[in-house]
Structures are given as C-alpha cells and as structure tokens.
N, C-alpha and C positions, 0 to 999 in steps of 0.2 A: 504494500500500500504506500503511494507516495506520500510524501509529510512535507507538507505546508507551512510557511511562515506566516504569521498571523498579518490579515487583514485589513486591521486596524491597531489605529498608531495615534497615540496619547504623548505631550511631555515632548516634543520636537513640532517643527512647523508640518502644516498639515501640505502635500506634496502630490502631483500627479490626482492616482484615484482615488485617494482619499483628502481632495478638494472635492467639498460637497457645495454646487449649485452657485450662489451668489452671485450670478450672471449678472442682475442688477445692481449692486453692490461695486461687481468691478467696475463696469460699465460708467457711473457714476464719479466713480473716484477719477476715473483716467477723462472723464470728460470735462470735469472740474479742474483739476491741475493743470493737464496738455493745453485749459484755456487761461493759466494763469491765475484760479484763483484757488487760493490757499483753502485745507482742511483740515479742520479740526474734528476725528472721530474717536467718539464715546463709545465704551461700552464695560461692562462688568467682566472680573478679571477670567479670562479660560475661555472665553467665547471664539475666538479664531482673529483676532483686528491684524496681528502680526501676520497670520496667513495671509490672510486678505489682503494685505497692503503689499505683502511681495509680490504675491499672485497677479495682482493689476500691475504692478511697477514692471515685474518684469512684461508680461503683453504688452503694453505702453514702450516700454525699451527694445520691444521687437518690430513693432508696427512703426518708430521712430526712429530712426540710428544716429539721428540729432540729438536726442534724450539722454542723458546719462541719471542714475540714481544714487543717490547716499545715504546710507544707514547709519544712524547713531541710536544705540539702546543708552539712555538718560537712566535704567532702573539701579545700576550701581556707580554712575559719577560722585563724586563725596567731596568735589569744592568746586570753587568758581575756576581753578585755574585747567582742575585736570577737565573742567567742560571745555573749555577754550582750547587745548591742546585735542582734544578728541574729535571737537569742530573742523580744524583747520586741519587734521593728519586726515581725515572723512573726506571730507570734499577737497582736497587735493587728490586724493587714492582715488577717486570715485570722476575724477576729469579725466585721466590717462590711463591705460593696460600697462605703460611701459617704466620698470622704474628709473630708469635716468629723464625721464619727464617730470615724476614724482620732485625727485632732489630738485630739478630746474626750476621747478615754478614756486619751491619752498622758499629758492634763495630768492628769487625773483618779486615774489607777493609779499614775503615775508622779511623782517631785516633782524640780526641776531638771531636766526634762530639755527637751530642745530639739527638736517635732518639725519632720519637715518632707515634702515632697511629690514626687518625686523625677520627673521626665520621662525614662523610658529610652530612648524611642523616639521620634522627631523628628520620626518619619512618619507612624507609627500614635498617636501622643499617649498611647502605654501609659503608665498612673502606676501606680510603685513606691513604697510608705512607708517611710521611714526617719528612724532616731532619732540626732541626732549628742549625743552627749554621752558622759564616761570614766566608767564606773559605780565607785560606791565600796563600798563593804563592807556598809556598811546598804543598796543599790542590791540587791544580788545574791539576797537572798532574795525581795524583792519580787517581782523580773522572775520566778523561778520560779515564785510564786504567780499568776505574772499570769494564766494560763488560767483557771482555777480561779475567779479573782473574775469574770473577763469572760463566765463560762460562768454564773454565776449572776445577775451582772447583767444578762442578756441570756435566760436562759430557754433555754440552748441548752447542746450538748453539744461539746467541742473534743476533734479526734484531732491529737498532735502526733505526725508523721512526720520522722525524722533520717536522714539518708539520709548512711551508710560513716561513723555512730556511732563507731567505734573509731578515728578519726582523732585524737579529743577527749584520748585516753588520750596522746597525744607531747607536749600543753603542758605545759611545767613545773606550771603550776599545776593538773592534774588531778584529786592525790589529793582536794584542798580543795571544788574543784568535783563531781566524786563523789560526796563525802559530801553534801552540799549538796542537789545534787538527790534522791538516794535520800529523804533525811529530809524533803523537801517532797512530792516526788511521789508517795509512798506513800499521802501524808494526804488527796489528790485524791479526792472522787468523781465530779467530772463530766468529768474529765478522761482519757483512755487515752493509752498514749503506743506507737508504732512504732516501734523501734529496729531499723537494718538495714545491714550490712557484709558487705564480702568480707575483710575478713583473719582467716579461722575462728580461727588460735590466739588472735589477739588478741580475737578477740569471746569466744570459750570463757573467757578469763582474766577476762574483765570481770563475767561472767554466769552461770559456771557453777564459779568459783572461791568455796569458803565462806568464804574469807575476805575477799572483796568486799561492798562497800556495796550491790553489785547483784544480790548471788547471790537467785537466788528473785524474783526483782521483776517476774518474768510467765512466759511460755510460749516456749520457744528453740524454733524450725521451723529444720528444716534444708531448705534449699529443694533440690528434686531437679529431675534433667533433664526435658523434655520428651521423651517415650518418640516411638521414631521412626515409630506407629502414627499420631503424630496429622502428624507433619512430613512424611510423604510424600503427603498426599492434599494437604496446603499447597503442596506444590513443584508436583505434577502439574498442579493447578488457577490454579497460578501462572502459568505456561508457559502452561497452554491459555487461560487469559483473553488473554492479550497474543499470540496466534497465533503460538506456538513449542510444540515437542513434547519430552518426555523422558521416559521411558521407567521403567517403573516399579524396576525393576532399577537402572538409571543412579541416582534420585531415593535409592534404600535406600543406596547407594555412599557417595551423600553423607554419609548422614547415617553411616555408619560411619568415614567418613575425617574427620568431626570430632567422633564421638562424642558427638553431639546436643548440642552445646554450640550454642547460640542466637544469637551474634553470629556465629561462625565457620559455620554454617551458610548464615546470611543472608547472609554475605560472599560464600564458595564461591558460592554459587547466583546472587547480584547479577552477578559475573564469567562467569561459564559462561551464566548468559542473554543479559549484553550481548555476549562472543563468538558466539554464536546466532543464525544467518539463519533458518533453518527449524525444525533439530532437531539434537540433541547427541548428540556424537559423541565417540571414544573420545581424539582427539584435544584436542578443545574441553574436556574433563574435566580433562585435565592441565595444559592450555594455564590455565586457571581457577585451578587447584590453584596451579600454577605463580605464578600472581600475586597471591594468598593467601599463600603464603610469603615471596615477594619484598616486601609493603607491609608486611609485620611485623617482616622482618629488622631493623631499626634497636631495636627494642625488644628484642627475644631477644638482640640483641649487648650492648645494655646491661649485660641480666639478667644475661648470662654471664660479661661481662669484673669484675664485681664477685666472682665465683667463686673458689675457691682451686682449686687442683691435682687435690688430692684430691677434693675437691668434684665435680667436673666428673669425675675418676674414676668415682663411686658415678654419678651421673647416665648414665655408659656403660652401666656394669651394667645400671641399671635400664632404660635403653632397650633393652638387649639382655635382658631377663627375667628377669635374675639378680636372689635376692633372699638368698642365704645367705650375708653378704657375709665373714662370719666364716672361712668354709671355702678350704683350702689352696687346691683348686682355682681361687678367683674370686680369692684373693692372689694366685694366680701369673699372672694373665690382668690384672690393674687395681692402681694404684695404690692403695690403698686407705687406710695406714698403719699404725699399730699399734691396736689395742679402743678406746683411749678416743677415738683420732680418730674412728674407723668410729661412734661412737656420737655424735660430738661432731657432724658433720658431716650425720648424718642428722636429727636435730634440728632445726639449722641451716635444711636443707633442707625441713624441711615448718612451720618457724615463717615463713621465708618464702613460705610458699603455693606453692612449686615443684614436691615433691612431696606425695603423703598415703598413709593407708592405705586400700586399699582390700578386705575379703576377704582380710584376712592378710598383704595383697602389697603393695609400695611401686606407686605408679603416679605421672607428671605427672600434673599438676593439669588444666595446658593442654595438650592434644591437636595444639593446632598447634605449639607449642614442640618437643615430643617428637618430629614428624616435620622440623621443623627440625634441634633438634640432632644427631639419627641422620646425616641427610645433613653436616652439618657433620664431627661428631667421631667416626662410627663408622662411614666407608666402609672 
C-alpha cells in the first residue's frame, strides 16, 4: 500500500493546493496596490493574511516584471534602529537578484553604512543582504525614501509588505517613527505599501483613529473567513487523493467545530487523516479533536492565567450565550462585579483579541479557545 504525506499543512504559509479559494481577496489586493493605493488588512491571528499577501504579491510579480516585492515581518523587530536597518537591507535585497547590485546601491543611497553578504544557509549557499550599521537621525528619513529613489533609478515599481504592522506601535520610539513614515510615504508615487496585522484594536487605532498620522493613508480590508463551501470539497479531495474516505457530513462537522478558521481547520483535518487507515469514523473525529485541544492547551493556559476573576467570569457567560451581562439574572449566576468593572473588563477583553463583536453579541475570537475553556471552566 502506498503511504502518503499528509494533505494538509498547518504552522508554514499555506502553498500550491493547499491555497484555499480567495480569488476575491487576491484579486482585490493586487488591484488596489498595482493602482497605487496603499493597504491596510485586518484580520485575527491564524487566518491565512500572510498566505494571502504572498499569494497575490507573487501573481502580481508575474503578470508585472516591473513589480518587485519586499517583505519585512515587524513581529520580532525590538527597536527603532534594528526596524531601520531591516527596512533598508529589505528593499535594497528586494530591487536586484544580483548581489554586487545589493552592495552598489547600499553605498550609493546610503552614506556610512557598512554592507555586507550574509550566508544563511551552509547547505543550500542561500545569501541574505544585510546592513550593519546604528542609523542616526539624518539616516532615518533616507532609509524611508529609499524605495522611492530605487524604484526610479531602476525603472521599476516597489510593493512594501509588513507583515503584524502593529507590533511597531510597542517601541518607545513609535510616535516619532509614525510621523516619519506617514510624511515620507504619502509623497511616494512608485511606491505602494501592505500593511497587515492581527491585533484588530491595535491596527483600528493606528489607521482608523483621526487622530493618527495614518488615519486615511489607504484602504482597511477586513479579511473574512473562508466560507465552508469552498473547504469541504478541499477536505473531500484531500482524503480521496491520498486513498482515505470522509464523508461529506463528517468534512461540514469540521468545519463547524472550528468555524472555518484556517489553521485550526488544517490542524483538525492533519490529525483525523493521520489517525485514518481507510475512513473516518465517529471515533477518529474526537480522537483528532481531542489532540487539537490537547497541543494548544499550553497556550490557552497562558492566555488564561494572565486573566483576572472577573475576567474569566464574563468569558463563562459568554461561553455559555449570555450577553446581558448587566441583568440580575447573569449577576446572580457569575461573578461579574459592579458596571464599571463589567464594562472595564469587556474592553479588556476584546482589546486583547479574546473576545469581539459579532451581530450584536460578544463571541471568542478563537473557536478553539472557546471549546477549551467551556471544558475547562464551565462543566
């Protein structure tokens, strides 16, 4: 019997056939930028935004060969200077294939700095560019122009991609950096730029706050699920390429027991295939579920033990449907405290991405959380 490598792929960018659908989605992004105007997308964390933005950047970079793309991941830069340095090593790497072009245009755009040639990989001789040098204050507007001159000395067009953006907002040195780039980047015209995060209040605050440097500085998408019309012929055909069976029923289950969320999908399915000799069973679904839960527990116990009392009160509630949290009734059933806690803590609660609104009604964000915590705190 042949053996199969599993189907579905969790924890890496989603690639090939396991990009599910988002026609419209790419469609949008590359017609938005390729005209120039800037994007700002939202969504909660695990949903696919990083897939999505390569996926369209590279089509966009095929259908264009004026296009070039730059990637900076913002989720672990830890000061003002290494963003600066990460900026200008990015979009220099990201203007030329070649690296005596790289070192040219470092010396050329840039003054003092130092570049150099980075070998990340011992095996494959992958080279990475990079700039060592502490930028100084006259440094900083430069690096931000740098797209800008590189896209015109080169006859070319630059899309910068930032990928969980709203990280940038924790360095002391923000507000300065902020202003900075709004007053450069606006003056761009060959330049577009990506901006894309899961922490919605904080991206909202950045971008949709009028009293930000960023308010208006392009088009907010709120990135939506993947409807589970397109993820069950994905499961079905998943299964029957690798000579296992599930059932179309089974497959719908899925997606309602993670509520089309994308990585937890892919998770669920990953476990319930590799438990899977033939075909999936009622057992094999929970046994799956089951271990879904269990490789997450260390992270949900985190989330939780940061919680206050009350906190963890309202989250009862809402696991349990209650949303009136005012009313005698849910006082006498939860912890709740007095108005201005109840008000303090829901806040709290969806500035942290735990919960939102959804339809009037508080929901988790995370669907796997939610039937975590229920088994946890509301047997």
């Amino acid at each position: 019997m042949a053996k199969y490598l599993s189907p579905f792929q969790f924890g890496t960018l989603a690639t090939n056939e396991n990009f599910i659908d988002r026609q419209e989605d790419r469609a949008l992004l590359k017609q938005l930028l390729s005209s120039h105007i800037n994007v700002m997308l939202i969504s909660p964390r695990r949903w696919g935004k990083s897939s999505l933005v390569k996926r369209a950047m590279s089509e966009l970079a095929d259908e264009d060969n004026n296009v070039r793309i730059c990637y900076i991941d913002a989720f672990s830069i830890g000061s003002e200077s290494e963003f600066y340095r990460t900026f200008a090593s990015q979009v220099i790497a990201c203007a030329s294939s070649k690296m005596e072009r790289w070192i040219e245009d470092a010396k050329k755009f840039l003054t003092g700095v130092i570049p150099q040639v980075v070998i990340n990989d011992q095996v494959t001789d992958f080279m990475a560019f990079d700039l060592k040098f502490v930028p100084q204050e006259r440094d900083k507007m430069a690096i931000l122009q740098l797209p800008e001159l590189l896209a015109k000395e080169k006859g070319i067009r630059i899309i910068v991609c930032i990928d969980e953006f709203q990280q940038l907002a924790n360095l002391p040195e923000y507000k300065d950096m902020e202003g900075k780039m709004r007053s450069v980047w606006q003056q761009q015209q060959l330049t577009s730029y990506c901006l894309y995060g899961s922490k919605r209040n904080m991206m909202l605050n950045i971008f949709n706050n009028s009293n930000s440097p960023f308010y208006r500085f392009g088009q907010v998408i709120f990135m939506q699920k993947i409807a589970k019309e397109h993820w069950i012929p994905f499961i079905l055909s998943s299964f029957e390429k690798t000579g296992k069976s599930i059932s179309a029923e089974m497959a719908e289950r899925i997606c309602y027991a993670v509520a089309c969320h994308s990585w937890y999908l892919q998770q669920l399915c990953y476990f319930i295939w590799s438990f899977t000799v033939s075909e999936v069973t009622e057992d094999i679904y929970h046994l799956g579920l089951k271990q879904v839960l269990n490789i997450n527990t260390p992270m949900f116990q985190n989330d939780t033990e940061n919680l206050s009392s009350t906190q963890i009160e309202m989250l009862k509630a809402i696991a349990n449907g209650e949303q009136h949290f005012s009313s005698q009734a849910v006082k006498q059933i939860y912890n709740l405290g007095n108005p201005n806690t109840i008000v303090k803590n829901r806040k709290t609660l969806q500035n942290k991405d735990i919960i939102e609104k959804q339809n009037d009604a508080f929901v988790f964000v995370d669907p796997i959380y939610r039937l975590w915590f229920k088994e946890e705190y509301c047997r």
